[in-house]
C-alpha positions as CSV (number, residue, x, y, z in Angstrom):
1,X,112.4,116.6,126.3
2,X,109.4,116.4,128.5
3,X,108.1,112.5,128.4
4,X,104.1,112.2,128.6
5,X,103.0,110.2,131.5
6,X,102.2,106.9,129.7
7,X,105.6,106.9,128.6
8,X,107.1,107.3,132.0
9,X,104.8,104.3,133.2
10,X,106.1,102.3,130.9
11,X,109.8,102.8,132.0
12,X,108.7,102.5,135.3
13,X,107.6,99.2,134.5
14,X,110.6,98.1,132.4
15,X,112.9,99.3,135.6
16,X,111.1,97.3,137.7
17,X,111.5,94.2,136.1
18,X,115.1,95.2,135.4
19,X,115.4,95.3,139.2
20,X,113.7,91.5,140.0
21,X,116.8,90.4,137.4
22,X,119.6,92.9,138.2
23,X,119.8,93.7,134.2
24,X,117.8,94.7,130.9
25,X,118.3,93.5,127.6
26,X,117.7,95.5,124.3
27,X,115.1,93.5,123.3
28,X,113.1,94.1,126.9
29,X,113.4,97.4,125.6
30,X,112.3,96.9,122.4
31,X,108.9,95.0,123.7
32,X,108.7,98.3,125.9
33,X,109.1,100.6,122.7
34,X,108.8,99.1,119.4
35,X,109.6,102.4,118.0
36,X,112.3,103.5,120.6
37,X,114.5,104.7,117.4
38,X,112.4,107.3,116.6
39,X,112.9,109.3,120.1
40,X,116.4,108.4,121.1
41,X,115.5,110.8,124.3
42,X,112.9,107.9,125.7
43,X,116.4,105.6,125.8
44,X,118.3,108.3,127.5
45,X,115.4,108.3,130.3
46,X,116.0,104.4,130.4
47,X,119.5,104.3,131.1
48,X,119.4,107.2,133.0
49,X,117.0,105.2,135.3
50,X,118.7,101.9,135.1
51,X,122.2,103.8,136.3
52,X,120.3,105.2,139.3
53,X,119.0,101.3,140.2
54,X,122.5,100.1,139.8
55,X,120.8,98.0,136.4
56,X,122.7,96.9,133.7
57,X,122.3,97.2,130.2
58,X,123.1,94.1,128.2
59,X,122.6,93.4,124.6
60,X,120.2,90.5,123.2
61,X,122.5,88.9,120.7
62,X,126.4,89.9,120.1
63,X,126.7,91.6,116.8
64,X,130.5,90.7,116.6
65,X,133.1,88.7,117.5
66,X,136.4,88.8,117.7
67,X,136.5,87.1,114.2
68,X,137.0,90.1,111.4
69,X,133.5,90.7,109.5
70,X,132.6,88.4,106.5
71,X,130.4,88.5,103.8
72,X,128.0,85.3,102.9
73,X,128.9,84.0,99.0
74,X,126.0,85.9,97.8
75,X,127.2,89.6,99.2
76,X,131.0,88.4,97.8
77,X,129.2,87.5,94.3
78,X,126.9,91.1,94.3
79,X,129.0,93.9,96.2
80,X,133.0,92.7,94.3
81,X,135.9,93.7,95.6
82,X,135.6,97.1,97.2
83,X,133.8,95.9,99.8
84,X,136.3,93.1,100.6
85,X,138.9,96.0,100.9
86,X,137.2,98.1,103.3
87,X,136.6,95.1,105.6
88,X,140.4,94.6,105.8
89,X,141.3,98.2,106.6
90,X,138.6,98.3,109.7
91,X,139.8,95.0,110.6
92,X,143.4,96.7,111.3
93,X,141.1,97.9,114.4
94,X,141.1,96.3,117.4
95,X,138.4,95.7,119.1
96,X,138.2,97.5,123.0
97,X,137.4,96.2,126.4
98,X,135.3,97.7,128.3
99,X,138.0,99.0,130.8
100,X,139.5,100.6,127.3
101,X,136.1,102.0,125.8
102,X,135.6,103.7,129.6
103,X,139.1,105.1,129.2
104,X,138.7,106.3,125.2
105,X,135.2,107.4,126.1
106,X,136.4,109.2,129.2
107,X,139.8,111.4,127.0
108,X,137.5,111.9,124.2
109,X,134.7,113.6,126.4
110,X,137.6,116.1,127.0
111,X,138.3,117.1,123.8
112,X,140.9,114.5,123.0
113,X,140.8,113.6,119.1
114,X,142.7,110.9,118.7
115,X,140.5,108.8,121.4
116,X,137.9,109.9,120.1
117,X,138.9,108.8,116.4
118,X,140.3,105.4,117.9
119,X,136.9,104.8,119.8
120,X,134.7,105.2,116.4
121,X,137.3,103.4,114.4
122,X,137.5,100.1,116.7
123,X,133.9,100.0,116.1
124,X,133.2,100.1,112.8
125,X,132.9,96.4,112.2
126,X,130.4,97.1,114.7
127,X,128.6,99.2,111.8
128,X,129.0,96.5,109.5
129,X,127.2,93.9,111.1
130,X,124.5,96.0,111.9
131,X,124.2,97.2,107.8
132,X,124.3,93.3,107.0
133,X,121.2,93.0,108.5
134,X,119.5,95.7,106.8
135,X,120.8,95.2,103.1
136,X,119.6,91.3,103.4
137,X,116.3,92.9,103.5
138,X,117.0,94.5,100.2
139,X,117.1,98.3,100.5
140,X,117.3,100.7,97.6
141,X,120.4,101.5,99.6
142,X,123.9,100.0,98.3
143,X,125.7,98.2,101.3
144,X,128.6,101.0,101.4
145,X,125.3,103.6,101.9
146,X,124.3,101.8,104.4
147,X,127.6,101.5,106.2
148,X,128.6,105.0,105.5
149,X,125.0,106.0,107.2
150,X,125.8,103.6,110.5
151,X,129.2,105.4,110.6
152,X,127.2,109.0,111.0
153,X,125.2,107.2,113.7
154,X,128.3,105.8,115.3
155,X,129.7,109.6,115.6
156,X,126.7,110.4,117.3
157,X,126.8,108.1,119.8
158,X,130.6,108.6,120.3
159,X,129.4,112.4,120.7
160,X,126.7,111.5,123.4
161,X,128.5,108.8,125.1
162,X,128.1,109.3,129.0
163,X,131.4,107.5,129.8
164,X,130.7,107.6,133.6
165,X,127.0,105.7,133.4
166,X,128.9,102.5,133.2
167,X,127.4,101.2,130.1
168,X,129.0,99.4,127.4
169,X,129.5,101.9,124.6
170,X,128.9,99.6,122.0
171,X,125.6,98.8,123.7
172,X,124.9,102.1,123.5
173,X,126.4,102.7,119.8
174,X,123.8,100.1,118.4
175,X,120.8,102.5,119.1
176,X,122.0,105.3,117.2
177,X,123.3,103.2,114.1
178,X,120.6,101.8,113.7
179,X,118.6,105.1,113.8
180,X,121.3,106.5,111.0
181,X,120.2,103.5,109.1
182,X,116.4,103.4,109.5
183,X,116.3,107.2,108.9
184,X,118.5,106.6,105.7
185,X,116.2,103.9,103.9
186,X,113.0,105.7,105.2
187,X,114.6,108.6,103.3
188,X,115.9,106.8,100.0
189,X,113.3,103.6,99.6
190,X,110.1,106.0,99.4
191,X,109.7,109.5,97.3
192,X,106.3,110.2,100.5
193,X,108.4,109.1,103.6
194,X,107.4,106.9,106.3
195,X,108.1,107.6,109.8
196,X,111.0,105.3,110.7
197,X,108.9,103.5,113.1
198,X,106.7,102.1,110.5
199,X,109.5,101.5,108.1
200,X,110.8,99.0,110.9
201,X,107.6,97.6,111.6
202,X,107.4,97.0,107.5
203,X,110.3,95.1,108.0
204,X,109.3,92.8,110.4
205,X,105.9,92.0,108.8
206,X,107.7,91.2,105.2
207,X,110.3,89.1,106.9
208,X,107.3,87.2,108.4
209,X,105.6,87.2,105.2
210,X,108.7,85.3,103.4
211,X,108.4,82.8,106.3
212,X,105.3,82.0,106.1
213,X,105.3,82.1,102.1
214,X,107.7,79.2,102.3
215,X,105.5,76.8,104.3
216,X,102.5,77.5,102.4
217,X,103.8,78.3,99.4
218,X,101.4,81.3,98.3
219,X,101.3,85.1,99.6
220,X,100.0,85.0,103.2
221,X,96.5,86.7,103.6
222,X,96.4,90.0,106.1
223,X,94.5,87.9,109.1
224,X,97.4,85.3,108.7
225,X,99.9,87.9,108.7
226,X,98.5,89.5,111.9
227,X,97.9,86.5,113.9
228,X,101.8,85.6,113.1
229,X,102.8,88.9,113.6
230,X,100.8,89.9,116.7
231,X,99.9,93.2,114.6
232,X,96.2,94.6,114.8
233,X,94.9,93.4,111.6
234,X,93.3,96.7,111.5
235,X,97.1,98.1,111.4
236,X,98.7,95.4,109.0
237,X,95.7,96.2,106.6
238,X,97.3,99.6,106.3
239,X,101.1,98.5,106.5
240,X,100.2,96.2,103.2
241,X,98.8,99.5,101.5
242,X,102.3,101.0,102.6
243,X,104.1,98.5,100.9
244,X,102.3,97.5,97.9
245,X,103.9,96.9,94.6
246,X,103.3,99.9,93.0
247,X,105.1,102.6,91.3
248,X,106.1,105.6,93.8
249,X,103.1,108.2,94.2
250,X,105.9,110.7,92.9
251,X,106.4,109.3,89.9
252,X,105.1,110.2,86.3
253,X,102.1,109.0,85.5
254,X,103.1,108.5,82.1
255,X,106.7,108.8,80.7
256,X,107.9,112.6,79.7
257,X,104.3,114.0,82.0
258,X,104.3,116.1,84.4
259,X,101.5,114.2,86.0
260,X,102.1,112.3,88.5
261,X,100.4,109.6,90.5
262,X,100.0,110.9,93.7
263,X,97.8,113.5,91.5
264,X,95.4,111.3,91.1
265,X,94.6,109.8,94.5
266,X,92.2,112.2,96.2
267,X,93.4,113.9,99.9
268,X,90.6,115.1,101.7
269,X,92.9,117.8,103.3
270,X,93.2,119.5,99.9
271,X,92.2,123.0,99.5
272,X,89.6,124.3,97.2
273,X,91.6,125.4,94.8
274,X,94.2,122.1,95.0
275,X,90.3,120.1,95.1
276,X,89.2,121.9,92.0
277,X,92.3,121.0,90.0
278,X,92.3,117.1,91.3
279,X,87.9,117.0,90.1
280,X,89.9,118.2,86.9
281,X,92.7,115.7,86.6
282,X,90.0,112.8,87.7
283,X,87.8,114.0,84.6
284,X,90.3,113.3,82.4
285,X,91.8,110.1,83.7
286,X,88.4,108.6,84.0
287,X,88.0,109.4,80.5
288,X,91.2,107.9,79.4
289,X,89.8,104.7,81.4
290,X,86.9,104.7,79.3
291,X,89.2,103.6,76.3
292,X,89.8,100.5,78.4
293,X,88.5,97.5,78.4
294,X,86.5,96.7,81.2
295,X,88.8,94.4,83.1
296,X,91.7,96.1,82.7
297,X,89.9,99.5,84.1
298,X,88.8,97.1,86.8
299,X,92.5,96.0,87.8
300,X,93.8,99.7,87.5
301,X,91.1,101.3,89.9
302,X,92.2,98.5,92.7
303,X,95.5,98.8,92.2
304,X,95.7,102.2,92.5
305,X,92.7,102.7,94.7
306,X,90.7,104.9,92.3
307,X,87.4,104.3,93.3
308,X,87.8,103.7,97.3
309,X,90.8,105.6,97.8
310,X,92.3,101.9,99.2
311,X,94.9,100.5,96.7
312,X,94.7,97.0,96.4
313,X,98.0,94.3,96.1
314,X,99.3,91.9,93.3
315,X,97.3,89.5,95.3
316,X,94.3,90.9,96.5
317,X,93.1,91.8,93.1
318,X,94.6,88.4,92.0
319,X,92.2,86.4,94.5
320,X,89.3,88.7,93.1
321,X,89.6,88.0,89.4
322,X,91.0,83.8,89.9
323,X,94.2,84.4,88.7
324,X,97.7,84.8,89.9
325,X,99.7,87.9,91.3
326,X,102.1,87.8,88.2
327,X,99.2,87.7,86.0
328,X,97.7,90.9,87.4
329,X,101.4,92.2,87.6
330,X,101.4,91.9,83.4
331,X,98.5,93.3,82.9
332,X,99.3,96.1,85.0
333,X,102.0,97.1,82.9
334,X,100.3,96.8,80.2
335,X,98.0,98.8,81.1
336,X,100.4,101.7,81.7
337,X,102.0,101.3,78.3
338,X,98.8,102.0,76.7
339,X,97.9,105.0,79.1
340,X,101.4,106.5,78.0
341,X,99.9,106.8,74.5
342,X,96.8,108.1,75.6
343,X,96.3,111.2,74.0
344,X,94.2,112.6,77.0
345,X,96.7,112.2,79.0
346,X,99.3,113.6,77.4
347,X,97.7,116.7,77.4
348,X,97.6,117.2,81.0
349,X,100.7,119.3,82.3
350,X,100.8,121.9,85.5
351,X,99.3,124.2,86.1
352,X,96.0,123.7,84.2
């Protein structure tokens, strides 16, 4: 893959300081390219480059030790016994040195299937420590998905493994399961998928948004979030939209209806005949809101953005009517019971 200029700058610059230090860490890497994951070529450039400068490539924080994986009480309590099982039979892996991950690494490159088998089984605790982190951030992914989805990554980088850079493999390893992951909850947690980059940048801004809920005890506002988070607030104005409490734009609009709610939040790349058949289904919604009383058509055309075409939080339209973010949650839903039983609505099924 051909790498744009900018990009090349930058991992000019990230050499550079890896050669006033003699090393780079993953996180350097990471402040470098936030979204790294997404083009696993832009790492190849980097330790391509840090091999030729004689810099090494260490990991930020040790994933594992030599201790077998755990659970905390609450995983124990929620993911049973299965779990505990699987934990015991990786743990019958030892894990390698780095004078026996060059060795495996090196036999496997050949075409030898038992190293190759003994270098991704020795690190799938590896796997596990990395899904830990993920599943605390409460996926629609079980913990086995998302340790069966680090193992596909952990191939990968068994497969792609450059034995004679130098590098510790499990270094290396962590890129690509983490990919598998990401990739796997982009796919699963949203019907419309997000790029992985912006599913991982979602991440950090809700896990900064618990933080700061506990010290102030209320939902943070988007300038808060921002001036935690170093994100534009331009940009964590949209990643809120992204991750608002709503039902999935693929999902009926009403129970049993082919309608769904994505068909009712214009897209001014539609064509005329797609634009002609959205003025339709707007009619007829808009007349189902009519049946409404006035504040609860109010609270559906923020939510959903009817109006502006910006959907609006729990909280946002909770600060503009002066009550809470459960409140406006209740009357949300019921709101959608009655528009299940909305005649109007009813009626409309594809094509028109």
């Amino acid at each position: 893959m051909v790498l744009d200029e900018k990009t090349r700058e930058k991992i000019s610059e990230l050499i550079n300081k890896g050669k006033e230090r003699g090393f780079i860490t993953d996180d350097d890497i990471l402040h470098f390219f936030p979204d790294i994951e997404q083009n696993l070529d832009i790492l190849e450039e980097i330790y391509n480059q840090a091999e030729t400068s004689n810099i090494e490539v260490k990991s930020s924080h040790q994933f594992f030790e030599e201790e077998p994986p755990f659970l905390d009480l609450e995983m124990e309590k929620e993911l049973g016994d299965a779990i505990q099982n699987y934990l015991k039979e990786i743990n019958r892996y030892p894990l390698l040195s780095y004078e026996e991950e060059q060795e495996l690494a090196k036999k496997a490159a050949k075409g030898d299937k038992e190293a190759r088998e003994r270098l991704i089984k020795s690190n799938l605790r590896l796997v596990v420590s990395i899904a830990k982190k993920y599943w605390h951030q409460k996926t629609n992914l079980s913990f086995m998905d998302l340790i069966q989805e680090g193992n596909i990554g952990l191939t990968k980088a068994v497969d792609r493994f450059d034995w004679k850079k130098g590098y510790k493999f499990s270094t290396y390893a962590t890129w690509w399961i983490r990919q598998a992951i990401s990739r796997a909850i982009a796919d699963h947690a949203r019907t419309v998928r997000l790029p992985v980059h912006v599913v991982e940048v979602l991440y950090k801004l809700n896990k900064i948004k618990k933080e700061i809920e506990q010290i102030l005890g209320r939902e943070p506002t988007p300038e808060e979030l921002a001036k935690e988070s170093g994100i534009p607030l331009s940009k964590v104005r949209k990643l809120i939209i992204y991750a608002k409490e709503t039902a999935s734009l693929d999902a009926p609009l009403t129970e049993g209806s082919e309608l769904k709610i994505k068909d009712i939040v214009y897209d001014p790349n539609m064509n005329p005949e797609m634009y002609a058949q959205y003025q339709k289904i707007k009619e007829v919604i808009n007349e189902a809101l009519q049946d409404l009383p006035e504040r609860e058509r109010k609270v559906l055309e923020l939510r959903f953005g009817l109006k502006d075409g910006e959907p609006k939080t729990l909280e946002e339209v909770g600060r503009i009517f002066g009550v809470t973010r459960e409140r406006i949650r209740q009357i949300e839903l019921k709101i959608l019971e009655k528009l299940k039983n909305n005649e109007k609505i009813k009626k409309l099924k594809f094509p028109l």
